[in-house]
C-alpha positions as CSV (number, residue, x, y, z in Angstrom):
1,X,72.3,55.4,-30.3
2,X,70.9,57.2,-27.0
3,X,73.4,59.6,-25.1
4,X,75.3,58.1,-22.6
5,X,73.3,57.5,-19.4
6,X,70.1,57.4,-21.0
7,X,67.8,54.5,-21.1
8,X,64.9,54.2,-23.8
9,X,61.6,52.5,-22.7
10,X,59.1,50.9,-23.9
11,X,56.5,48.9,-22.5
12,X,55.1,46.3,-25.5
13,X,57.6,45.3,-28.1
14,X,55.6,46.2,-31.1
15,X,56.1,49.8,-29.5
16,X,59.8,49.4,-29.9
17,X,59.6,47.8,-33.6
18,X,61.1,50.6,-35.4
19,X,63.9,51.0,-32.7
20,X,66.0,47.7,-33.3
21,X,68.6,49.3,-33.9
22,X,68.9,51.4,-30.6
23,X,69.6,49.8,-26.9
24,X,66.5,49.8,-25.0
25,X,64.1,48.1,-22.4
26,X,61.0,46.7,-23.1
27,X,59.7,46.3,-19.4
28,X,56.4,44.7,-20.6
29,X,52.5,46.2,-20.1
30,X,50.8,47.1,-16.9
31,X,51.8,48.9,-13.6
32,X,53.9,45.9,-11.7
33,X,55.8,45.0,-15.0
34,X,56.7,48.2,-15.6
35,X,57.8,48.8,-11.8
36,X,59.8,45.9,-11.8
37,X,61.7,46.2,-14.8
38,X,62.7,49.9,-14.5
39,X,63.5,49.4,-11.3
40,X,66.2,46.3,-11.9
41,X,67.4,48.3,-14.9
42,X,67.6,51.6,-12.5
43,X,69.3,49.5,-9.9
44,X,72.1,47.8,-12.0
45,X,73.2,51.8,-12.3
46,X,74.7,54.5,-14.8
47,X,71.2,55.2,-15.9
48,X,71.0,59.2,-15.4
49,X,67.6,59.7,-17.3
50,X,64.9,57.4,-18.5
51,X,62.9,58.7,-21.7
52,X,59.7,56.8,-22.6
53,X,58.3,56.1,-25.8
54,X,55.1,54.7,-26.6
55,X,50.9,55.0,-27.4
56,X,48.4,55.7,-25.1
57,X,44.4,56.4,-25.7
58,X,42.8,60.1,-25.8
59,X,40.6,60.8,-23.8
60,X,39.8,64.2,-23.6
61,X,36.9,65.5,-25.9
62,X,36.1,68.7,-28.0
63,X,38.5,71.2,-27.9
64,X,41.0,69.1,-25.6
65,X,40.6,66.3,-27.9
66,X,44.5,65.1,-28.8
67,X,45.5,64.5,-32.8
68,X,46.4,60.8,-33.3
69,X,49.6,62.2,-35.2
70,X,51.3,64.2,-32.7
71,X,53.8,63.3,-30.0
72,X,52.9,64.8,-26.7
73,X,55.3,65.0,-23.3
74,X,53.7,64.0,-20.3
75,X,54.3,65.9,-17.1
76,X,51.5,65.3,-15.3
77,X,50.1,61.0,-13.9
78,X,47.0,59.9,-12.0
79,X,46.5,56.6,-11.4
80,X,42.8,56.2,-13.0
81,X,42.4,52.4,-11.3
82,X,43.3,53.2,-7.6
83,X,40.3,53.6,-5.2
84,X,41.7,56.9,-3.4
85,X,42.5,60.0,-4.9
86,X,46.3,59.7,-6.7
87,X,48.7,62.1,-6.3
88,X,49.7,63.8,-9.7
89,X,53.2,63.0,-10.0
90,X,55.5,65.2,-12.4
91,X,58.4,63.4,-13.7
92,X,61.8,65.1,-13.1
93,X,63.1,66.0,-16.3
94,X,63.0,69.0,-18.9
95,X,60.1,70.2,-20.7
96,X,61.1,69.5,-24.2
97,X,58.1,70.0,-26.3
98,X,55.8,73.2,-26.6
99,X,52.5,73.6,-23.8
100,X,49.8,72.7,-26.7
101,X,52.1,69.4,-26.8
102,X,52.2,68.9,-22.9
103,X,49.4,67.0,-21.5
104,X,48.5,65.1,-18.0
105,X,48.3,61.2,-18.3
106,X,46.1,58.8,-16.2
107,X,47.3,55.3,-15.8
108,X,45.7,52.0,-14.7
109,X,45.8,48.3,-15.5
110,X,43.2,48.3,-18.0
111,X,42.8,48.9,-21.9
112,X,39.9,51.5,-21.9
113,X,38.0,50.7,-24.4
114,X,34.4,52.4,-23.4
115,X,32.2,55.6,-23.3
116,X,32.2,55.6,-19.5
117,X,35.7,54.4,-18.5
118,X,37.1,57.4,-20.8
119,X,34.5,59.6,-19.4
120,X,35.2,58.7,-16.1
121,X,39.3,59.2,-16.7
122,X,38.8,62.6,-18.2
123,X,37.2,64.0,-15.0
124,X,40.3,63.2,-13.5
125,X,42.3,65.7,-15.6
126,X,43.9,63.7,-18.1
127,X,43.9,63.9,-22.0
128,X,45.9,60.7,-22.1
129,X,45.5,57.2,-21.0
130,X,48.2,53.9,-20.7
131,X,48.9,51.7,-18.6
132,X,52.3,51.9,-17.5
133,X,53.2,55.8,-17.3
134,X,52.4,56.2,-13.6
135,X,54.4,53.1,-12.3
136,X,57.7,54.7,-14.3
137,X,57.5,57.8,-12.6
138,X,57.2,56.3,-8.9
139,X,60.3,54.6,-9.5
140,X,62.3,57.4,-10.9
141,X,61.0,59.4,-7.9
142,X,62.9,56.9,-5.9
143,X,65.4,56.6,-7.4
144,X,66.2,60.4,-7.9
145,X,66.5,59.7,-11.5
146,X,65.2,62.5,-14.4
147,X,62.1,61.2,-16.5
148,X,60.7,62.2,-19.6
149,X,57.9,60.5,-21.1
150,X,56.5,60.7,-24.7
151,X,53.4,59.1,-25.9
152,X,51.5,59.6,-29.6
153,X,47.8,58.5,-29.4
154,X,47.1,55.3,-30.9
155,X,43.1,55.5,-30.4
156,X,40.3,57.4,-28.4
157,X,39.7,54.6,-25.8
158,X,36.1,54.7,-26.6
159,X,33.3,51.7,-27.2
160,X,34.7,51.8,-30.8
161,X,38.3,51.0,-29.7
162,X,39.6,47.2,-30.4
163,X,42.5,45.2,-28.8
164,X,42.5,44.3,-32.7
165,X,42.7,48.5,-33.9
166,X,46.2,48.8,-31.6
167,X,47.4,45.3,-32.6
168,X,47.1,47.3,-36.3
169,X,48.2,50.8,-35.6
170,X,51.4,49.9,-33.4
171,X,54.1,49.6,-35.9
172,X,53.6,52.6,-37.5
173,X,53.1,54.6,-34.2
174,X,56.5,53.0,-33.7
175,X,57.7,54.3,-36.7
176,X,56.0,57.7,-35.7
177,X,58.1,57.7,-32.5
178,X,61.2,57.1,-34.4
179,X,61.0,59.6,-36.7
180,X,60.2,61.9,-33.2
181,X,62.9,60.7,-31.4
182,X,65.6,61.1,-34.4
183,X,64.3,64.9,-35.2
184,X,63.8,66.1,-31.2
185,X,65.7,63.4,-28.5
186,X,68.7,62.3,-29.9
């Protein structure tokens, strides 16, 4: 069970497999789902922090390059899809995890899945890529609300990555997060 007041998130429900046993929201994938559902569940009130759970891609390279097996804490989110510069938004809410496992996230409505889109998303100064990270934070900003947001990689968002590799990976990422979330959040 989460503490009182806190709300688990997830956006796909093969992210949330391994938590079936635990209240949370599945607020489904991409920007305006994720808007949406956070903000109804935000809305209905005695939510006092959201914490997010889920896989994103890596994108950084060499030395930055993320390990598929390690949770990391977001406190940095561009939006990689918007045609003006994003500002980096830094969710409200206590660094848990230690700086080599703190990382900036860019978010956009697409799976990356190629050399160039990665490429592209790196120069912006993330190490991380999803698709819904960005959205939760806007609404917690309005809603004055503490955020925390963990992600473990569940690819490199490269021309190798499949719809089909994630579709394989997820429920054991899940299971990843659980055993994450038991040993560090609860």
């Amino acid at each position: 069970m989460a503490e009182p007041g806190t709300l688990l998130v997830f956006a796909h429900g093969d992210e949330a497999t391994a938590f079936a046993d635990v209240e949370h929201l599945v607020t489904g994938v991409g920007k305006v789902n994720a808007a949406t559902a956070l903000s109804a569940a935000l809305a209905a009130g005695g939510i006092e922090r959201v914490v997010v759970l889920g896989t994103a891609g890596v994108v950084g390279d060499g030395a930055s390059r993320l390990d598929l097996d390690t949770v990391y804490q977001v406190t940095g989110l561009v939006q990689h899809d918007f045609s003006l510069p994003s500002p980096t938004l830094r969710p409200a809410g206590e660094a848990l995890l230690p700086d080599a496992q703190r990382t900036v996230m860019a978010t956009g409505d697409v799976f990356v899945k190629s050399d160039e889109q990665r490429s592209r998303i790196a120069g912006l100064g993330a190490a991380l890529v999803d698709m819904e990270g960005y959205a939760y934070a806007a609404v917690c900003a309005r809603f004055g609300t503490a955020l925390q947001i963990f992600k473990i990689p569940s690819d490199f968002a490269d021309s190798s990555t499949t719809d089909a590799e994630w579709d394989e990976v997820v429920f054991r990422k899940s299971e990843q997060l659980r055993e994450f979330w038991e040993r560090r959040l609860r």
